[in-house]
C-alpha positions as CSV (number, residue, x, y, z in Angstrom):
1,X,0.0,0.0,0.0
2,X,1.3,3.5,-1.3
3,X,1.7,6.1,1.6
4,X,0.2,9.6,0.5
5,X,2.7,12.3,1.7
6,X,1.5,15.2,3.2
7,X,1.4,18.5,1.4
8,X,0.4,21.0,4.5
9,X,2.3,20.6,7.2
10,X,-0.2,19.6,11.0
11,X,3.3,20.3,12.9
12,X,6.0,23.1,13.1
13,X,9.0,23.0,15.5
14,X,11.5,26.4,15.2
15,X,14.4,27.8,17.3
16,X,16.5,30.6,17.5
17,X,19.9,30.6,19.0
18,X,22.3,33.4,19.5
19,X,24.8,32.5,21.6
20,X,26.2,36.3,21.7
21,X,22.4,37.0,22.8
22,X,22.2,34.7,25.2
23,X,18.9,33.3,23.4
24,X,17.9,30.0,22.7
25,X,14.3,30.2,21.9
26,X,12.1,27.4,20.6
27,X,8.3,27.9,19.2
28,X,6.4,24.9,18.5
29,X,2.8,24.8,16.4
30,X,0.2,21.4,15.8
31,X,-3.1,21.6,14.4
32,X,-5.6,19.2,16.9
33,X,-8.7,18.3,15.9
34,X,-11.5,19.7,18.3
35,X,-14.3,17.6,19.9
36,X,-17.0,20.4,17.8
37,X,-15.8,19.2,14.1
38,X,-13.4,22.3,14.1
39,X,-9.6,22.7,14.8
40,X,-7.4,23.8,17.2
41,X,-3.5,25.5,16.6
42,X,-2.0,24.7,19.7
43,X,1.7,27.3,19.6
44,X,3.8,26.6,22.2
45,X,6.4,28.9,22.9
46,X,9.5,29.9,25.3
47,X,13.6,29.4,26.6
48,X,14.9,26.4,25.6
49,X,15.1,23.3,28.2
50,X,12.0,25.6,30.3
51,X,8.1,24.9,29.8
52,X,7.0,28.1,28.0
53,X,3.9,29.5,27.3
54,X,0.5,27.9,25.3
55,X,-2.0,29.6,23.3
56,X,-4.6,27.7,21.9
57,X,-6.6,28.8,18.8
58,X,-9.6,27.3,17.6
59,X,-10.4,27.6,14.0
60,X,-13.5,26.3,11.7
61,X,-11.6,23.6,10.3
62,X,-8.3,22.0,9.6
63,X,-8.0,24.4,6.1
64,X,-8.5,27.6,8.2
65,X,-5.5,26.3,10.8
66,X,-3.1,25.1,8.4
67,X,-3.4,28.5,6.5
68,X,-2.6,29.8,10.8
69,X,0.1,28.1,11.2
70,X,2.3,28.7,7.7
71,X,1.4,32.3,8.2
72,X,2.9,32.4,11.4
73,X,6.0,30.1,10.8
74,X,6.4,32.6,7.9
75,X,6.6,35.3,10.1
76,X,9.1,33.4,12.5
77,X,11.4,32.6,9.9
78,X,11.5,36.0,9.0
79,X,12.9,36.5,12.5
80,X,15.3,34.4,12.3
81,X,13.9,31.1,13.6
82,X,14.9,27.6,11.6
83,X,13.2,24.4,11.6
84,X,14.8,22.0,14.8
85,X,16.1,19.8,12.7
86,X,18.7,21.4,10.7
């Protein structure tokens, strides 16, 4: 059985680190369905190694938080955030 790749992304995980800023930043987005037929984008966000912060935004479907979330990573890369696994 052929697996179909996904085209949107559900997940995001970025960081920033500046050593000569002292910063090492992480910001972390899923998309979760909600128990109303809708969806949630859950960002998680803070210091590396420490819990952060949460904000959870609910959105009328998954179409609506997909669109969310690459607007948002968009804007994080343009501050200098890079996906965790490079």
């Amino acid at each position: 059985m052929m697996q179909q790749m996904e085209v949107f992304p559900t997940a995001v995980d970025l960081k920033r680190v500046d050593p000569s800023l002292n910063m090492r930043r992480f910001y972390r987005m899923t998309i979760q369905p909600d128990l109303f037929g809708g969806a949630c984008l859950v960002r998680e966000w803070g210091r590396i190694g420490f819990r952060g912060q949460m904000l959870i935004e609910q959105h009328p479907d998954e179409g609506h938080a997909v669109t969310a979330l690459l607007k948002l990573a968009s804007v994080k890369r343009r501050r200098g955030y890079l996906n965790s696994r490079q």
